[in-house]
N, C-alpha and C positions, 0 to 999 in steps of 0.2 A: 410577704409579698414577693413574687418571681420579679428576678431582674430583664431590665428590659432587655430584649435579643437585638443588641447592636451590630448589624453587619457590616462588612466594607469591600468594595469594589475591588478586585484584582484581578489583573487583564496578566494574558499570555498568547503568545502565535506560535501555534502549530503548523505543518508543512510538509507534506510530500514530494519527492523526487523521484523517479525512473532513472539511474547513473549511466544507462547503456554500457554495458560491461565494464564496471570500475574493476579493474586488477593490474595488480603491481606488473614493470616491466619486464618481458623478457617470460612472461610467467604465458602461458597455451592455454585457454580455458576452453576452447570448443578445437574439435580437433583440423579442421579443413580456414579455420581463422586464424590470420598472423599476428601472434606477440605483439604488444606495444613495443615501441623504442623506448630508449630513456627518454629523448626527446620526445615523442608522442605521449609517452604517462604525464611529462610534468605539463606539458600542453592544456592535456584532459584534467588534469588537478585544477589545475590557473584559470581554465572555462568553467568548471564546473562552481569552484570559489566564487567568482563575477555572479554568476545567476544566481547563485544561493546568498553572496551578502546583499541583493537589493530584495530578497522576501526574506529578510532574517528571522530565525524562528527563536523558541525556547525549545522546542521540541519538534527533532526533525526523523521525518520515515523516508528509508531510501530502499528501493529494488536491486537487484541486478547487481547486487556487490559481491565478487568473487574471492577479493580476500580485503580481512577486516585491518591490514595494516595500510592499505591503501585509501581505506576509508578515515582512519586515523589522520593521516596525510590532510584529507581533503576537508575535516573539522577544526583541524588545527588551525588553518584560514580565518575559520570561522568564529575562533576564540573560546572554542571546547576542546577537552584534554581525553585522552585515551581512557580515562575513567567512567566518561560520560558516554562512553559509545559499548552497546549492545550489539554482537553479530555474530552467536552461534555457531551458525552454520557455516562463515566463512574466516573463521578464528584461524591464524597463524601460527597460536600456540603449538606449541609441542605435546603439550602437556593436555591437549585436550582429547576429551573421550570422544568427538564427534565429528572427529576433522583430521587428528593427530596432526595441527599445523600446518596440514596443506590446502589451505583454505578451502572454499566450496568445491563440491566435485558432481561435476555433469549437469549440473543446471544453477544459476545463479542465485546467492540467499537475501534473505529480509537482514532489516537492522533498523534499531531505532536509537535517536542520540539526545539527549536531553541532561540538563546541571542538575533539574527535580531530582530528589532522591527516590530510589527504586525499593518501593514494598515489594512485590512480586516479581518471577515470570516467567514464562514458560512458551515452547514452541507447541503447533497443534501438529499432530502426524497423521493419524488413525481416523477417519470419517467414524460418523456413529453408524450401526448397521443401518439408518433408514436414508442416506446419502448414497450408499451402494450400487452403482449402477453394473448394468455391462453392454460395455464399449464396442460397436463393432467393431468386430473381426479380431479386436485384443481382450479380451476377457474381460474380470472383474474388476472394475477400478475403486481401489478401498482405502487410499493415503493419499495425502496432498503433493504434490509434484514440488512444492517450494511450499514447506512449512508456514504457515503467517505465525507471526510474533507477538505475544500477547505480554504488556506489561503495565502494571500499577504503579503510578505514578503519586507520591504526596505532593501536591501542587496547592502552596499556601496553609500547607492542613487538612487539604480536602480527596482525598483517596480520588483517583481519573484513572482507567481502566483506557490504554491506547491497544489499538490491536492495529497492526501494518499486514497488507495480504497482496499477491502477484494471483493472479488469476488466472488460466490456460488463454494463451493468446486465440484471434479467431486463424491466423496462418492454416494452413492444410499437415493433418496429424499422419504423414505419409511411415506405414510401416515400413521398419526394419530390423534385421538379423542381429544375433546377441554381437556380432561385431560391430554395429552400427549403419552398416551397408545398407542401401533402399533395395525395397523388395518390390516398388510400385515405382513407374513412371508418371513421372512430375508430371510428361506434359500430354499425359491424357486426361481432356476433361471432366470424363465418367468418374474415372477414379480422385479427381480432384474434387468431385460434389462428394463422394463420400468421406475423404479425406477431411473435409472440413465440418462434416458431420459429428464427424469421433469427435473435433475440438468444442464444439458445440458440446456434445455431451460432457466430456470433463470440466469444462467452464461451469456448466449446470451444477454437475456435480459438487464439485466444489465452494459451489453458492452455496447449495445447499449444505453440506457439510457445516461452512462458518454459520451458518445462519442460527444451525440448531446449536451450537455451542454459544452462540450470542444471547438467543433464546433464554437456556439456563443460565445468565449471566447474570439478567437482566429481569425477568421474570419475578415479580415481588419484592423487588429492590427498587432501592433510588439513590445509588451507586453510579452514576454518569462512567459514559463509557461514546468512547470516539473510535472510529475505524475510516482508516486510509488507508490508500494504496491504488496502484494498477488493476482495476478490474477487467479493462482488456473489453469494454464494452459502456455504449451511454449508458445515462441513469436513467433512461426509461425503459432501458430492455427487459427482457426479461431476465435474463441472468443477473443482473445487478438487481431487478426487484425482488426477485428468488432471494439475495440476500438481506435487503432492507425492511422488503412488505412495507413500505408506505402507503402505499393504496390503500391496505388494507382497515386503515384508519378511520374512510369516508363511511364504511360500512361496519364498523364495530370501536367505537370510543375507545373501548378498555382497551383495545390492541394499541394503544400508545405505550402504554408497559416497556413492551418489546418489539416496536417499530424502530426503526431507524430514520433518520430525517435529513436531506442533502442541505447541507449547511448554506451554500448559494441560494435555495429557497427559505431558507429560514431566516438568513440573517435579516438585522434588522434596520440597518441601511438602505438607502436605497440600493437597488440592486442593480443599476444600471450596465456591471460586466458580464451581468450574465446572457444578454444581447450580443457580445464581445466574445464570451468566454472559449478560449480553447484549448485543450494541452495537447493535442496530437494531431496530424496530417496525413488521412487512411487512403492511398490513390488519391493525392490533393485536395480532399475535404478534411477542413476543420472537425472535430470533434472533441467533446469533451470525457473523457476516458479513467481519468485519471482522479477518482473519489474520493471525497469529505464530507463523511458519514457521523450524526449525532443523537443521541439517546434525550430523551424527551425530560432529562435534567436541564437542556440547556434551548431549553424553550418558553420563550417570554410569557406564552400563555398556558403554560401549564401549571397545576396546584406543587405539580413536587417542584419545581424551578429550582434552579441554584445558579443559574446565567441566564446566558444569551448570546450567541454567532452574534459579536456587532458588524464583521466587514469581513469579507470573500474577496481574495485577489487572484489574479492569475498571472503569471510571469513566463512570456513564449515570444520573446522577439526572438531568441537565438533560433526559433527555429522558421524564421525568415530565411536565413542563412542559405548556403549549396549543404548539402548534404554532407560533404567530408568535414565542413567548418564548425559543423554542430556538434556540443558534447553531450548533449544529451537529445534522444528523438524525441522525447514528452518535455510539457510544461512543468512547473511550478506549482503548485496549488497553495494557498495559505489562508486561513482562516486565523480571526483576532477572537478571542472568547474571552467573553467577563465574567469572570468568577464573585460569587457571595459568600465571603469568608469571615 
């Protein structure tokens, strides 16, 4: 006789953050942008701490971090240790092949932080040839601007596939010279509708790209897997559905396989914040920007189940705030998931 399959409930919160330019003082990440102070980095540590101990996670994705000992800084808060923190791209090491220690260089990295121990992980660089576009006026666009973060997590025993991704913002994608110089005038309209055409396309792009590596992830597996991060666009657009395909659900069953499902509709609370909900202020509209994405493992009505999103929070009073007093321009995101272990 088979023993009966005893499971038991284990819950964990996940959580996304945008840092807006986390990096240590004194240190120049954009070239025409002033340095922190001492005083302004530990400012930006102390605000950023506040907002992140009231959506406390087990497992946190942040953006925009420039270098990963300032991100250290700002977990330690948090009551995680320099072990639990993944950041590649924006490593201070010396010793690393991908930074040599000067943390990120010319556009801000991903990083994920969690006590779970780490099976996997890897960053994604290279689109698949059928993500390939070309960009007016700038060629072929064939690698991701800000790598997203892909890591396996054993959370309880149960293998979790987290992926963090920054997305091409909608801003206007104004050419310029290999010294940096603009080659186009900002404040010509014309060129500002095409400007923000090109960002449109990379955005695409790059939906595209994650999608198709999500795709093969995910595809005849029941492997749960979660994606957050800055999409830089709602969940209904097209660029985020480029990456989810939830839609495409209503009109073909099986595509649950490898859809992806926005956890605020899924969860199973009631969902009263999602009337509320917002993590960004685009020209003083509310918007929700800022994505928590889940794999048809952690859907209460699915045959493969292994949870369920119980509760969607959002955390954005800081950015009631003026503008200088805010440490971060996005919200919070945090989703509670019950795991069947």
């Amino acid at each position: 006789m088979p023993k009966p399959d005893h499971k038991t409930d284990r819950h964990f919160y996940i959580a996304t953050c945008n840092t807006l330019n986390l990096a240590l003082p004194s240190r120049v990440y954009y070239p025409n942008t002033p340095a922190y102070s001492q005083h302004d980095y530990e400012r930006k540590i102390s605000g950023l701490s506040d907002i992140l101990k009231h959506g406390k996670a087990d497992i946190l994705a942040f953006q925009e971090v420039w270098d990963e000992q300032a991100l250290h800084h700002l977990v330690h808060n948090l009551g995680f240790t320099a072990v639990d923190v993944l950041a590649p791209l924006a490593s201070n090491d010396a010793s690393s092949r991908l930074t040599q220690g000067k943390g990120a260089q010319d556009t801000p990295a991903l990083a994920l932080v969690s006590k779970f121990k780490v099976i996997e992980w890897s960053l994604l660089t290279d689109f698949d040839p059928l993500a390939v576009i070309d960009i007016p006026d700038q060629g072929l666009y064939t690698q991701f601007n800000r790598p997203p973060l892909v890591v396996t997590y054993d959370i309880y025993g149960q293998p979790v596939t987290v992926i963090t991704a920054h997305l091409k913002s909608k801003r206007p994608h104004y050419r310029r010279d290999g010294n940096g110089l603009r080659l186009e005038d900002y404040d010509d309209p014309f060129l500002r509708v095409r400007a923000k055409l090109r960002s449109l396309c990379m955005r695409g792009a790059e939906a595209v790209a994650l999608r198709l590596f999500i795709i093969k992830r995910l595809q005849n597996t029941q492997q749960p897997l979660i994606v957050l991060g800055d999409m830089n666009d709602v969940t209904d657009s097209v660029t985020t559905q480029l990456l989810a395909e939830t839609s495409e659900v209503a009109y073909d069953k099986g595509s649950r396989d490898v859809a992806l499902f926005d956890a605020a509709q899924v969860q199973t609370s009631y969902g009263w914040t999602k009337d509320m909900a917002y993590t960004h202020l685009y020209q003083g509209m509310p918007e929700v920007i800022d994505q928590l994405f889940v794999s048809e493992e952690f859907l209460v009505d699915s045959k493969f189940s292994l949870g369920a999103v119980e509760r969607v929070d959002y955390f954005n009073d800081h950015l009631k705030r003026d503008y200088a007093d805010r440490f971060s321009d996005h919200g919070v995101v945090r989703a509670k998931i019950r795991l069947q272990v």
